[in-house]
C-alpha positions in Angstrom: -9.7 48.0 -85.8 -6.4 46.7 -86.7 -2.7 48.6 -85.2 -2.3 49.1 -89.2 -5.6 51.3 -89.5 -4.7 52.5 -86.0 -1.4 53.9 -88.1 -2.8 54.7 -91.0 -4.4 57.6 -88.7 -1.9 59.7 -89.1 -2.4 61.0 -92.0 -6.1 61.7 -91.5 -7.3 65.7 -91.7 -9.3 67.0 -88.7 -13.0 66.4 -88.9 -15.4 69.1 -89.6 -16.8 68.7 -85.9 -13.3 68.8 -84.0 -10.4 71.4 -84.4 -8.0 68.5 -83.3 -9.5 65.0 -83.7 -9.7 63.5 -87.0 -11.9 60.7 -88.3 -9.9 58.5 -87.2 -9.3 59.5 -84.1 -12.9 59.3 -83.8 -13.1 55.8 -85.6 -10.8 54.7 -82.8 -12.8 55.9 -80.0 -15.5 54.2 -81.3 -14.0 50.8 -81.5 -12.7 51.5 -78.1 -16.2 52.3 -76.5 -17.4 49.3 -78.0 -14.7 47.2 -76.4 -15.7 48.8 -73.0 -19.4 48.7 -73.3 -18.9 45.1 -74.6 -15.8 43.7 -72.0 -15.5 46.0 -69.4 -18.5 48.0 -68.1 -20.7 44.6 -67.8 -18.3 43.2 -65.1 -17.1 46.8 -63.2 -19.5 46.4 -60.6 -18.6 43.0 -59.6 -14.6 44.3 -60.0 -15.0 46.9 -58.0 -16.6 44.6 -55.1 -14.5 42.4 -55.7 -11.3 44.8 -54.9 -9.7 43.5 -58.4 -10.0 43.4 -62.2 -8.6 40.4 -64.4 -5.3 42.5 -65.5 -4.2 40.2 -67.8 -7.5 39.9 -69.6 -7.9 43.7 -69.8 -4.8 44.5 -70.9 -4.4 41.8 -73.1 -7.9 43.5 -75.3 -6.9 46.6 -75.5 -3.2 45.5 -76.0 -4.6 43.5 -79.4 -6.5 46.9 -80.2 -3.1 49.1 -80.5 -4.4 50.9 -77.2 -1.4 50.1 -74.7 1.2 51.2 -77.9 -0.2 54.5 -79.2 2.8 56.9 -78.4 5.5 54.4 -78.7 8.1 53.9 -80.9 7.2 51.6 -84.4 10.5 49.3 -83.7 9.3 47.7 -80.6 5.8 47.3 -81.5 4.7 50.8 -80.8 2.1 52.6 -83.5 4.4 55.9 -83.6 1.4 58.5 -83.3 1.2 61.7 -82.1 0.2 62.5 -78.4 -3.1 63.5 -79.9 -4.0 60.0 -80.5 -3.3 59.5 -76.5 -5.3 62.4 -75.7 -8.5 60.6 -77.4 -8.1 57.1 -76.2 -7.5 58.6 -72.8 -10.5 60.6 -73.3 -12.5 57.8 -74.0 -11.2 55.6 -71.2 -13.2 57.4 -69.4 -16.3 55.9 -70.3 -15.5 53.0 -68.3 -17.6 53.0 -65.4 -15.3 53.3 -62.5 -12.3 55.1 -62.5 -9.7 52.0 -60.9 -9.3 50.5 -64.4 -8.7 53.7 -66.5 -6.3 54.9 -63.9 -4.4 51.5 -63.6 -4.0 51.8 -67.6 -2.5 55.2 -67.9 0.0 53.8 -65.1 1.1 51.5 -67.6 1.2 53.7 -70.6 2.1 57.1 -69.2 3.8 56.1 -66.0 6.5 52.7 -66.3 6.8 52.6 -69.6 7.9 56.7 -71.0 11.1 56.1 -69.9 11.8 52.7 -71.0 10.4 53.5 -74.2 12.7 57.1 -74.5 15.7 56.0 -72.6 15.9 52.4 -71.9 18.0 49.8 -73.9 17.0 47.9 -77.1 17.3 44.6 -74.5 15.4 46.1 -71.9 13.0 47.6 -74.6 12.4 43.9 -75.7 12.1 42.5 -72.7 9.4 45.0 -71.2 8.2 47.4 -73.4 7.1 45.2 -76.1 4.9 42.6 -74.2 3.8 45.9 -71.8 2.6 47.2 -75.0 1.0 44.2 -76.4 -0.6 43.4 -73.3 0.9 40.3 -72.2 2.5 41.8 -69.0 0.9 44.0 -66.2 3.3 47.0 -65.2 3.0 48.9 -62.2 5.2 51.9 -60.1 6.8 51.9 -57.3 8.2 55.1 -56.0 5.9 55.9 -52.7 8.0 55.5 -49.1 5.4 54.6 -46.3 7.2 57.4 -44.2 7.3 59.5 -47.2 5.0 59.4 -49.4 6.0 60.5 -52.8 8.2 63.2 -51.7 11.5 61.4 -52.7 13.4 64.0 -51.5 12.6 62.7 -47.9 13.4 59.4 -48.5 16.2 60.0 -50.2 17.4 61.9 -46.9 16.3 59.0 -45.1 18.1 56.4 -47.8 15.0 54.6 -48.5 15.1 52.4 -51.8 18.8 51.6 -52.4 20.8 50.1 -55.2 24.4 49.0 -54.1 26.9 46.6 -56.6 26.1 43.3 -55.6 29.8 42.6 -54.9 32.3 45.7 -54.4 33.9 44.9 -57.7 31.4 43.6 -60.0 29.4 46.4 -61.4 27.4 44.1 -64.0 24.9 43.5 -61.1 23.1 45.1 -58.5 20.7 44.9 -55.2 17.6 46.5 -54.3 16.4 47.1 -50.6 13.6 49.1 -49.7 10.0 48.9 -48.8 7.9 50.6 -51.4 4.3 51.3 -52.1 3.6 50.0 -55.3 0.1 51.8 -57.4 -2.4 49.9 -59.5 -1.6 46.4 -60.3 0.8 45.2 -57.9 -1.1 43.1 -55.3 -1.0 39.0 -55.1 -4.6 38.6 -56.1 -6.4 35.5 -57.2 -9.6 36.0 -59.6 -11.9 34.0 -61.4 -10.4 35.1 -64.2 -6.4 34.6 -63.8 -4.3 32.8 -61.0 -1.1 34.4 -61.1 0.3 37.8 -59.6 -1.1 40.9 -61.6 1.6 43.0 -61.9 4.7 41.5 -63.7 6.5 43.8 -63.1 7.4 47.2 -61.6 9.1 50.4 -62.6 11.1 51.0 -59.6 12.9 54.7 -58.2 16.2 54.5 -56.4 18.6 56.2 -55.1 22.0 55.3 -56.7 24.3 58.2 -55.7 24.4 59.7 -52.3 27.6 62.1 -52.6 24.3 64.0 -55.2 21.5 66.5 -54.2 18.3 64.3 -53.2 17.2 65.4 -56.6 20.0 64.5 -58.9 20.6 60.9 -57.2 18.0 58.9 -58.6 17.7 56.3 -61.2 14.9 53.9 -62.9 14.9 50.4 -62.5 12.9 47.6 -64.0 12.3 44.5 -61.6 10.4 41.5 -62.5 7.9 41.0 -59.3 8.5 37.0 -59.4 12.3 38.1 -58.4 14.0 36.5 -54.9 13.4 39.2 -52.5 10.3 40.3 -53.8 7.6 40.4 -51.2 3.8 41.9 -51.4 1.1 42.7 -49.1 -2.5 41.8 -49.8 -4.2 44.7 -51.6 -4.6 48.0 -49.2 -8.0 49.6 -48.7 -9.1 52.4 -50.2 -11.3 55.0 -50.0 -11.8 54.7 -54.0 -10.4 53.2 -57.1 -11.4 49.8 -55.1 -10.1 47.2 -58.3 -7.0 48.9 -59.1 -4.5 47.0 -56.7 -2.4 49.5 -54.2 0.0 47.0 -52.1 3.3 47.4 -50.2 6.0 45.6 -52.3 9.3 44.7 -50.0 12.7 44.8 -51.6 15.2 42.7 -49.6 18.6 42.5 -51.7 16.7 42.3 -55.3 19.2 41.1 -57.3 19.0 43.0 -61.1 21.8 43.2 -63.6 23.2 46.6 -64.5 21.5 46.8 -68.3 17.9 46.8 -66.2 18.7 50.4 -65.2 17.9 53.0 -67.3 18.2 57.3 -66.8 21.3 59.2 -67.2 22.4 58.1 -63.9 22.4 54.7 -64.6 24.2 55.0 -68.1 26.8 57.0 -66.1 26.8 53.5 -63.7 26.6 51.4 -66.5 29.8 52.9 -67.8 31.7 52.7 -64.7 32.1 56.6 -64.4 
């Protein structure tokens, strides 16, 4: 199915069979499930052994199928549907037949790239969102402290992840220190399938403003994994979701420029207030 039919789904009616889906939605889920009973389930076993899933590969399918771009907005490369559309390629998702590789794609859609897509800059939109969408880049997030889990209240006590100028009077820059846990895709792997790193990229929570309740201090920032300072652990074990990478990722003075940052915090550092 093309991302034009994908659009054209909007204006379907609801089936006779669904309150909510149309038959388009249900056209889509279709296509999907044949992607997935075609390119995915085959090879899950093997993944799942393996500890890892070709990312790249993956992503890069369902990226050419609209699947990675549903929600998001038409001028970067997003279809521009409603969240219903999400609800049913989510849905069907799960007919893949572990749950690592559905998880590690709703990271991507509905965890690094929301913000971006609602609040980031028309640079940073091109320079993430638009291959994220398309597939050609891996996301991931990294917001878990190892003393802290994913309270970041804690580590925001503790000043975990910070972002500092990288000089005291140049603003246009900034550094990144902290030792994270980064979810899904973030591991140095090497497959059959790819040799390069999996994640390109994370969606990274910092703290930006200490003199600020450990709630009201924090800001989104988007760091390419292939950075200086960049540092990753070999893929954790799990209990479950064995091919969907968990790693530590180690921030040691990241350097990332100022329009990388996006949240109202960072548009208040952006503009020097």
């Amino acid at each position: 199915m093309s991302k034009a039919a994908l659009r054209a789904g909007a204006r379907a009616v609801p089936t006779k069979h669904h309150m909510l889906y149309t038959e388009k939605h249900m056209e889509i889920r279709r296509e999907l499930r044949k992607l997935i009973e075609r390119s995915i389930n085959p090879h899950v076993q093997k993944w799942e052994e393996a500890g890892r899933f070709p990312a790249h590969a993956v992503f890069k399918q369902l990226g050419n199928m609209g699947v990675l771009a549903v929600s998001k907005p038409p001028a970067f490369g997003g279809l521009g549907l409603d969240f219903s559309y999400s609800i049913a390629v989510a849905e069907e998702l799960g007919s893949i037949d572990c749950a690592a590789i559905p998880m590690s794609v709703c990271v991507q859609t509905h965890m690094a790239t929301p913000a971006l897509a609602e609040f980031g800059s028309d640079s940073l939109r091109s320079e993430f969102l638009t291959p994220s969408m398309a597939g050609d880049l891996v996301a991931c997030i990294a917001v878990s402290e190892p003393e802290a889990g994913s309270d970041v209240a804690v580590w925001a006590r503790n000043k975990g992840k910070t972002l500092i100028p990288a000089t005291r009077d140049d603003h246009s820059a900034w550094l990144v220190s902290a030792r994270r846990v980064g979810q899904c895709s973030a591991a140095d792997q090497m497959s059959g399938y790819m040799s390069c790193k999996k994640a390109d990229w994370a969606c990274v929570l910092v703290n930006t403003n200490y003199n600020s309740s450990p709630h009201r201090n924090k800001s989104l920032v988007c760091v390419r994994l292939d950075e200086p300072g960049v540092h990753r652990t070999a893929n954790l074990k799990k209990l479950g979701m064995h091919s969907s990478d968990t790693a530590e990722i180690f921030f040691d003075d990241v350097r990332v420029k100022s329009c990388d940052l996006k949240s109202e915090t960072a548009c208040e550092l952006k503009e020097g207030k």
